[in-house]
C-alpha atoms as one frame of an Amber mdcrd trajectory, in Angstrom:
protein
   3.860 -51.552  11.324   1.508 -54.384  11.647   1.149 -57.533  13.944   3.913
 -58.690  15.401   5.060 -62.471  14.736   5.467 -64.642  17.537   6.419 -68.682
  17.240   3.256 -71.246  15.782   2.130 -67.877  14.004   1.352 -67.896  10.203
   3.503 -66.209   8.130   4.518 -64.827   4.655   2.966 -67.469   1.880   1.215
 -69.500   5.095   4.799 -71.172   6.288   4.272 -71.640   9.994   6.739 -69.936
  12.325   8.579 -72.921  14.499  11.763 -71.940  15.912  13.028 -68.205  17.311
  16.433 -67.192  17.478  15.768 -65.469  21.191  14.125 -66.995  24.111  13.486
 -64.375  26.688  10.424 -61.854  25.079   6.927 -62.949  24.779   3.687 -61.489
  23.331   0.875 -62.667  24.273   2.335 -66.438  26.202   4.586 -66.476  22.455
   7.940 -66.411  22.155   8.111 -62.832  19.947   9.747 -63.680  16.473  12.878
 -62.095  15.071  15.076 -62.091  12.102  16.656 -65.416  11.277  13.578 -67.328
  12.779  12.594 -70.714  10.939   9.596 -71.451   9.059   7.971 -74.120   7.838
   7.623 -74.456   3.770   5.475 -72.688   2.243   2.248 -72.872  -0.554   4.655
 -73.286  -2.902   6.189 -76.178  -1.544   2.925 -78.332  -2.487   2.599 -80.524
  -5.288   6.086 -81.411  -5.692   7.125 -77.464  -6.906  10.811 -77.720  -7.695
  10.924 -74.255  -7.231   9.261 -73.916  -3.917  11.496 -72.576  -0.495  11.494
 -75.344   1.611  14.223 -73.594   4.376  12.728 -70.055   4.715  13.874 -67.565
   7.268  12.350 -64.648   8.604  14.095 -60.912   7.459  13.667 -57.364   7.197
  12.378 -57.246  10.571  11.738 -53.598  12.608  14.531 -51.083  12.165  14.123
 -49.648  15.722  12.463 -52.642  17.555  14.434 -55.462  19.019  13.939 -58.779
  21.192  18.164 -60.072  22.500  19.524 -57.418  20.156  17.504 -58.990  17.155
  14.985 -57.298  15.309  11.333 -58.336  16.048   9.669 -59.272  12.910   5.601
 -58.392  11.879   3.283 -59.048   8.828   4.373 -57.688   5.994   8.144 -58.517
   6.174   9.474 -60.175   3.716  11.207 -63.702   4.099  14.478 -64.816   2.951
């Protein structure tokens, strides 16, 4: 497993994490991040790319760790 994810955090393609689905576990003064979590757009988005994923969320989070029931996500998971 790698790092753990946690809200302003970079993510998958350099979106930015900025808004968590749960509010009540931290790491490190961070809200932790979990599946369904919003991003910002990533590298792709630049330049006009009519192909780029402007409304990313975060997936295929831990299979035995959870924050509210959700699973935590870390680098290396893939977004939606």
């Amino acid at each position: 497993m790698g790092a753990a994810h946690r809200d302003g955090d970079l993510n998958t393609d350099n979106g930015v994490l900025n808004s968590v689905l749960q509010s009540t576990v931290f790491c490190n003064g961070s809200l932790l991040s979990v599946d369904g979590s919003s991003r910002t757009s990533d590298d792709s988005c630049t330049g006009g790319n009519p192909h780029c994923s402007p409304n990313l969320k975060t997936a295929n989070g831990s299979s035995n760790v959870f924050a509210e029931g959700i699973a935590v996500n870390y680098s290396g998971n893939a977004d939606t």
